[in-house]
C-alpha positions as CSV (number, residue, x, y, z in Angstrom):
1,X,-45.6,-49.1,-34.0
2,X,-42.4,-47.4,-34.3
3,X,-40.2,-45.1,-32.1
4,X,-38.0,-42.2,-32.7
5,X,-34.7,-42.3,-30.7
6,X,-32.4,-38.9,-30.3
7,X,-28.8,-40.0,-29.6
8,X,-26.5,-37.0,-27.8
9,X,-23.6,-37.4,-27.9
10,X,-20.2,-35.2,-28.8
11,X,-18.4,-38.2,-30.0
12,X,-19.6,-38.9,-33.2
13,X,-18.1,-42.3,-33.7
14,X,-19.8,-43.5,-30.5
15,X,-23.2,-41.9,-31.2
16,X,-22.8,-44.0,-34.9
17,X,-21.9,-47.0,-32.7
18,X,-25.0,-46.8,-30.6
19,X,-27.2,-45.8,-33.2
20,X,-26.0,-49.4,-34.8
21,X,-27.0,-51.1,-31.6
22,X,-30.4,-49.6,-31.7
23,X,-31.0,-50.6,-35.3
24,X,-29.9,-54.2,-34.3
25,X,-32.3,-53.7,-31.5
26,X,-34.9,-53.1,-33.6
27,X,-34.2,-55.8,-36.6
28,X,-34.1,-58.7,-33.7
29,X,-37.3,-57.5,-31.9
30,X,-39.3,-56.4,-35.0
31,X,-39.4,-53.2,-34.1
32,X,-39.1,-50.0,-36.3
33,X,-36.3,-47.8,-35.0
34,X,-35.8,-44.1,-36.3
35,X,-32.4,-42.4,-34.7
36,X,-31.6,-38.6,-34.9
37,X,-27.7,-38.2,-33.8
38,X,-27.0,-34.8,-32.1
39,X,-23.2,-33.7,-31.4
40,X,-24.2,-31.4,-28.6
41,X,-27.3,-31.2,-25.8
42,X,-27.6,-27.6,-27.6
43,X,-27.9,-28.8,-31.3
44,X,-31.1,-31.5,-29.9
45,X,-32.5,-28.8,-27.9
46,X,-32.6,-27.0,-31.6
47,X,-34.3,-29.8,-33.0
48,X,-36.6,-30.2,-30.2
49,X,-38.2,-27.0,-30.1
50,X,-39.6,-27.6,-33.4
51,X,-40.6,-31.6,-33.2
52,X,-41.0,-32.9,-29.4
53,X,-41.6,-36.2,-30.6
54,X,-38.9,-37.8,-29.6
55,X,-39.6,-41.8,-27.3
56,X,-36.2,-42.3,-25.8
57,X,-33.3,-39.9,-25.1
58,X,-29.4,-41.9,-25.5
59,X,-27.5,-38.6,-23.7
60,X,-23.7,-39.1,-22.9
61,X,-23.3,-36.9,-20.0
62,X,-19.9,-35.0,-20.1
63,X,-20.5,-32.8,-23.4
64,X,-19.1,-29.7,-24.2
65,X,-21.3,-27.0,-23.1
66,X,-24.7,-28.1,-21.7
67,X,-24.1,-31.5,-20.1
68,X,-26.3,-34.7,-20.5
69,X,-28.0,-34.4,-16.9
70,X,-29.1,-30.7,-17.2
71,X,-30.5,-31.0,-20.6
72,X,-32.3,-33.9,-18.9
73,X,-33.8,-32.0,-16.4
74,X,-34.7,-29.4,-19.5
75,X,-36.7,-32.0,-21.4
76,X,-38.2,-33.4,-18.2
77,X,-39.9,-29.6,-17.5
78,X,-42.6,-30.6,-20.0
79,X,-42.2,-34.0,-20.7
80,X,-42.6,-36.8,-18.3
81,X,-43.1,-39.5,-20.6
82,X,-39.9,-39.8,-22.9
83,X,-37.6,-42.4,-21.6
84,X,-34.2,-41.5,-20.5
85,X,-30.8,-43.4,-20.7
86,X,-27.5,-42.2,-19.8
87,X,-24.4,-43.5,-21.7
88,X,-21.0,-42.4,-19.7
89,X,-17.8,-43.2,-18.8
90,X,-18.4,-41.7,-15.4
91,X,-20.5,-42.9,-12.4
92,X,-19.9,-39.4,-10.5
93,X,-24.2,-38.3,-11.9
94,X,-25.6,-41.4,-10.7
95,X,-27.6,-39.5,-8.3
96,X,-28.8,-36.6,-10.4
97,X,-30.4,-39.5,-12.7
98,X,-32.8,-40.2,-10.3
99,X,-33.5,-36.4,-10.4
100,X,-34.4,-36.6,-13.8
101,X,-36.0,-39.9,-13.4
102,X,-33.6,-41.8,-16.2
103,X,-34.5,-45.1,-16.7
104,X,-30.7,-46.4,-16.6
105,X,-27.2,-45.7,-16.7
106,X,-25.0,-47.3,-19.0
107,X,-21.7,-47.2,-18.6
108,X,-19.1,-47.4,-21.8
109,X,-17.6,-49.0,-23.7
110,X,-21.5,-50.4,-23.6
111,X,-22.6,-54.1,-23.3
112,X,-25.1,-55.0,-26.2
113,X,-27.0,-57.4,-24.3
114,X,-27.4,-54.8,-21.5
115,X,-28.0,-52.0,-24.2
116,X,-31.0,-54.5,-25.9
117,X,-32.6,-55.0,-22.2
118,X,-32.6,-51.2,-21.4
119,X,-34.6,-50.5,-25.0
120,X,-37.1,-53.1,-24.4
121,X,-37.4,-52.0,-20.7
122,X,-38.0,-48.1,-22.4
123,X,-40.6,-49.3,-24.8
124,X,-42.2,-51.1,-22.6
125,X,-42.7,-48.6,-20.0
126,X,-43.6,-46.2,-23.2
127,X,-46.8,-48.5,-23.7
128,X,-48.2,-48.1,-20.3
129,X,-47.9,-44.3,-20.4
130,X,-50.6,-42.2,-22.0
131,X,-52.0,-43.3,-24.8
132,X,-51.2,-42.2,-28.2
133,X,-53.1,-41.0,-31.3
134,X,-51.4,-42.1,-34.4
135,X,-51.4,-40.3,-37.5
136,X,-50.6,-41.8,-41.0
137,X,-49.1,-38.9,-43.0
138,X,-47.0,-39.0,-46.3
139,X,-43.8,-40.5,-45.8
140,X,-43.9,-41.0,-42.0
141,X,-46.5,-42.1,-38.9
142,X,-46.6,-39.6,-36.1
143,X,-48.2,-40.3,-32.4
144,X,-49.4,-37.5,-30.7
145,X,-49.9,-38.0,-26.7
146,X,-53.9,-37.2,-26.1
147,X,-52.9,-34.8,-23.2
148,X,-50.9,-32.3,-26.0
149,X,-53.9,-32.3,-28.2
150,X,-56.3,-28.8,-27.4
151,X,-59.0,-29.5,-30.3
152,X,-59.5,-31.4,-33.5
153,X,-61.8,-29.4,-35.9
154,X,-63.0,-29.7,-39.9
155,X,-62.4,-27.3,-42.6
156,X,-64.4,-29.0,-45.6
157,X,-63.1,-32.8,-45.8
158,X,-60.0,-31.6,-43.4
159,X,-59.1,-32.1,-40.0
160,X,-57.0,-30.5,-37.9
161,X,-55.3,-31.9,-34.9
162,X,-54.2,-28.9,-33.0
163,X,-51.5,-29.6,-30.3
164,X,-48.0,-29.2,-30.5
165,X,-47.8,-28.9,-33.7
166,X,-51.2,-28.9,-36.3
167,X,-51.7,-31.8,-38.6
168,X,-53.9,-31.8,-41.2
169,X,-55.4,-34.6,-43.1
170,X,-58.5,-36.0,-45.2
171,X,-59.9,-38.0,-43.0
172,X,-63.6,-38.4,-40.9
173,X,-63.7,-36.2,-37.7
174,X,-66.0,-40.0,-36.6
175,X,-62.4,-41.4,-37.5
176,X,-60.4,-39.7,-34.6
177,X,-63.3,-39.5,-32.0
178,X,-63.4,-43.1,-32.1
179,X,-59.5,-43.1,-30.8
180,X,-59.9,-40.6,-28.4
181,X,-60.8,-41.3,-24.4
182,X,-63.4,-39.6,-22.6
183,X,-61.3,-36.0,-21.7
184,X,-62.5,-34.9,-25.3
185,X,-66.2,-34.1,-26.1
186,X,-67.6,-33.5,-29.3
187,X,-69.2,-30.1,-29.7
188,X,-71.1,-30.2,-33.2
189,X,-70.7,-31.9,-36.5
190,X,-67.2,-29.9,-36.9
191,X,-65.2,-29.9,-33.6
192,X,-64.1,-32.3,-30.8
193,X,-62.3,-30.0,-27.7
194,X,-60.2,-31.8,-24.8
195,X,-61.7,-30.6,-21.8
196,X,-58.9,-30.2,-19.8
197,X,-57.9,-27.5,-22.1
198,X,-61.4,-25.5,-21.3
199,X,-60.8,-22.0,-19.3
200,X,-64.4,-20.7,-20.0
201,X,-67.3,-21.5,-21.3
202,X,-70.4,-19.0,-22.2
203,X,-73.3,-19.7,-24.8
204,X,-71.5,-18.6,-28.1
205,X,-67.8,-19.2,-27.1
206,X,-65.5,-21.9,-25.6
207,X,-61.8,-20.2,-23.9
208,X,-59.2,-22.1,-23.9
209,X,-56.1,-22.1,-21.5
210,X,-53.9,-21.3,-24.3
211,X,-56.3,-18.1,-25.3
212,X,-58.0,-19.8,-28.5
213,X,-61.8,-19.2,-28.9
214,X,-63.8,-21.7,-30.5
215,X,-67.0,-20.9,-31.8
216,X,-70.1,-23.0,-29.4
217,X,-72.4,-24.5,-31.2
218,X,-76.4,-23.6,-30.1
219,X,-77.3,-25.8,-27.8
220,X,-74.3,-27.1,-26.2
221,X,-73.9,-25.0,-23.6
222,X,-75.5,-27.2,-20.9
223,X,-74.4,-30.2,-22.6
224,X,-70.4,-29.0,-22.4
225,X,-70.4,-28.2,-19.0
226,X,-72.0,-31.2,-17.6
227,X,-69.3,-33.1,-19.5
228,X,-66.9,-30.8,-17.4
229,X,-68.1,-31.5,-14.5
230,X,-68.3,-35.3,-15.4
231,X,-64.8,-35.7,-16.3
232,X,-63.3,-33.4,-13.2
C-alpha cells in the first residue's frame, strides 16, 4: 500500500531535501512514497480542497503568511486521521503541537535516522486508524476512509463511490460490499448506503445528511431501519 506525503515548506531547497529523505524512507522499508511539495500553507490548502487524500503532513512552521501550526489546526477541523510532523528551527510551538495532536517535532537541520523513525511511527499509527477502501484506477491507487463514503450505487456495469470525491469504475457492486464493515447496508441489487449518513427514511425515499435522496427499493423499508437501529 502506498502513501501520499504533502511537504510545506517556503524553502524550497529543504522541502527537496526532505522529500529525498522520504523517498529513501520508502526504498529501505519497501514502501511506496508519493510527495507533493507546497511553498506556502496557502498553495496546500489550494490543493487540498480539491484532493484530501493526503497520509502525512511534513509542515515547517514559520512560513510566510499562514504558519505551519494554524494550517494544522485547519486540516485537523475535518480530519483526525492524517499524521502530522512539524519540521522547525524553532522550539517556541511545542505546545500548540499538542493542540493539533502532531505526531513529532523535528527540529532542523533534521537527523535521518530520527526522520526514518517518525515515518514508520506515522504509518504505523495510519494502519490502526479506520479502515480504508482501496481503489485501483488508471495510473494511480486511491484509499478512501469508509466514514467519507455516503453511498456506492450502479449505473449499468458502473459504480460509483460517492464521498469526497465520486469514483467510477467497472467493477461488481458484490466487489466493494465485500470490503466494507457493517455501517453500510445494501438496499437492492443497485445501491449500498452508509448508515451513518441516513437523516430520514420513508417507504419510497432514503434522506441523507448531506440532502441526497436515494430512491428505496419496495420492501426495504423495515429491513433499513432495523439495520439502523442495529448499528446505533
Amino acid at each position: 500500500m502506498g502513501y501520499l506525503f504533502a511537504i510545506c515548506d517556503d524553502d524550497a531547497q529543504y522541502a527537496r531535501y526532505i522529500g529525498q529523505l522520504a523517498a529513501q524512507w520508502g526504498q529501505r522499508t519497501g514502501t511506496p512514497v508519493e510527495t507533493e511539495r507546497f511553498p506556502s500553507a496557502e498553495a496546500f490548502l489550494f490543493r487540498y480542497e480539491e484532493r484530501r487524500d493526503f497520509d502525512v503532513l511534513l509542515l515547517d512552521v514559520e512560513m510566510t503568511g499562514m504558519d505551519g501550526v494554524e494550517l494544522a489546526r485547519t486540516v485537523r477541523q475535518a480530519n483526525e486521521d492524517v499524521q502530522i510532523v512539524f519540521i522547525t528551527g524553532y522550539t517556541d510551538y511545542i505546545a500548540e503541537g499538542y493542540e493539533v495532536s502532531a505526531l513529532h517535532y523535528l527540529m532542523k537541520p533534521v537527523n535521518e535516522e530520527k526522520f526514518y523513525q517518525v515515518l514508520t511511527r506515522a504509518v504505523s499509527r495510519l494502519a490502526r486508524n479506520e479502515p480504508f477502501l482501496t481503489l485501483e484506477l488508471p495510473g494511480e491507487t486511491v484509499r478512501v476512509p469508509l466514514p467519507e463514503i455516503r453511498f456506492l450505487d450502479v449505473q449499468q456495469n458502473y459504480v460509483t463511490i460517492h464521498g469526497r470525491r465520486d469514483y467510477t469504475l467497472k467493477r461488481p457492486l458484490a466487489e466493494f460490499e465485500a470490503a466494507l464493515d457493517r455501517r453500510f447496508y445494501r438496499m437492492g441489487r443497485s445501491c449500498i448506503v452508509n448508515l451513518t449518513c441516513v437523516r430520514r427514511v420513508t417507504r419510497s425515499e432514503v434522506e441523507l445528511t448531506s440532502g441526497e435522496r436515494l430512491p428505496l427499493p419496495r420492501g426495504q423499508y423495515e429491513k433499513l431501519n432495523r439495520a439502523i437501529i442495529q448499528q446505533i
